[in-house]
C-alpha positions in Angstrom: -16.1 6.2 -3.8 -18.4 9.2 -2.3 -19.2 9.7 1.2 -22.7 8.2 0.7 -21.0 4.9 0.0 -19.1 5.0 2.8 -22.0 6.1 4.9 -24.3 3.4 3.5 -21.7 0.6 3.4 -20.3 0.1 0.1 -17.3 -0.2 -1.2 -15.7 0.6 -4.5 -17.5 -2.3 -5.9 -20.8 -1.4 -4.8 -20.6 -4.5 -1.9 -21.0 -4.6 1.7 -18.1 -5.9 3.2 -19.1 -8.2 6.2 -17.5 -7.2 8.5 -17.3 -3.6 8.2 -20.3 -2.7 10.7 -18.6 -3.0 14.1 -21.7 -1.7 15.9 -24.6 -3.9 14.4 -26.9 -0.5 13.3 -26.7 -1.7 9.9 -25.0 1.3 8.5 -21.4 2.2 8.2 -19.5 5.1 10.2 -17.0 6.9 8.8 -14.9 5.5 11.9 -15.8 1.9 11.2 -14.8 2.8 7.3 -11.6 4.0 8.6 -10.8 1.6 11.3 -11.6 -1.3 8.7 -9.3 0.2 6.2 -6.7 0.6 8.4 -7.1 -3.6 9.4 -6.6 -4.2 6.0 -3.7 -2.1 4.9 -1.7 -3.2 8.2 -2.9 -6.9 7.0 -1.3 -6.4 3.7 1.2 -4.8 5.1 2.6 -7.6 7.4 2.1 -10.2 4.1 4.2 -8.1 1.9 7.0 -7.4 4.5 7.0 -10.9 5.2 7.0 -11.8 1.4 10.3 -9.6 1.0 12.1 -11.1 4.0 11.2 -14.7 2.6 13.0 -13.7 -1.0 16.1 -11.4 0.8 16.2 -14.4 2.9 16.5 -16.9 0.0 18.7 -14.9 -1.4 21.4 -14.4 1.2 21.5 -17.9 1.7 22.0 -19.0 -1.6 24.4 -16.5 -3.0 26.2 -14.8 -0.1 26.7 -17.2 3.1 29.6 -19.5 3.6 28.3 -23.2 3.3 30.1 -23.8 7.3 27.4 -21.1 8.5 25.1 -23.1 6.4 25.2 -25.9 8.7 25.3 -23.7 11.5 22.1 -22.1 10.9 19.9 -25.4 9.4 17.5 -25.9 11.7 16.2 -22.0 12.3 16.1 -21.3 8.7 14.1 -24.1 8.1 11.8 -22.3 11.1 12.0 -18.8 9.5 10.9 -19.6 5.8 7.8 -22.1 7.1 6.8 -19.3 9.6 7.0 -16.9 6.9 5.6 -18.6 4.3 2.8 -19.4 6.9 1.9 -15.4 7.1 2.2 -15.1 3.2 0.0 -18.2 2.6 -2.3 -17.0 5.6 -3.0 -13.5 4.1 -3.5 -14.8 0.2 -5.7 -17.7 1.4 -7.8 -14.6 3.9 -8.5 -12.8 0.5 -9.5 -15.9 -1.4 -11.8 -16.7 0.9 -13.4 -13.2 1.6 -13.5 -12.8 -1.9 -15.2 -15.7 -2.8 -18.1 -15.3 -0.1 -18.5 -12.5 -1.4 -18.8 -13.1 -5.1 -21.5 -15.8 -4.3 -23.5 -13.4 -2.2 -24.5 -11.5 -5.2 -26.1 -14.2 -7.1 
């Protein structure tokens, strides 16, 4: 990507993203570019570290904790893998969605 991309607001693709122009002047800043990347990675970010503590969570339960604890901790697992999952599902239904939209604005 060049700087006239990013000045003229495209992306690798050659698209506009939507919400990239957080001042309405119909062109992109090379603050915008960079606060708007920054969104995303942080976005992605919180789905993958979410992800990760869904699967070591999984894991510890089902191969290292006593089945006592087990029933111990029952009702706030079943809290902590919904919530999680929630993010994960949240973040991968996000990018569906934006990248839908913006497949059927081309045609």
């Amino acid at each position: 990507m060049t700087e006239d991309d990013v000045r003229n607001g495209k992306d690798s693709d050659g698209k506009s993203p939507p919400s990239a122009d957080l001042d309405g002047d119909g062109m992109i800043s090379e603050k915008e570019f960079k606060f708007l990347e920054r969104r995303l990675n942080t976005t992605r970010k919180l789905a993958i570290g979410s992800f990760a503590s869904l699967v070591a969570a999984a894991a510890y339960i089902l191969g290292l904790m006593p089945p006592e604890r087990m029933e111990t901790l029952n009702g706030s697992t079943d809290i902590i893998f919904i919530v999680l999952g929630g993010v994960v599902a949240t973040y991968m239904g996000a990018e569906a969605f934006i990248t839908k939209r913006q497949n059927k604005s081309e045609y």
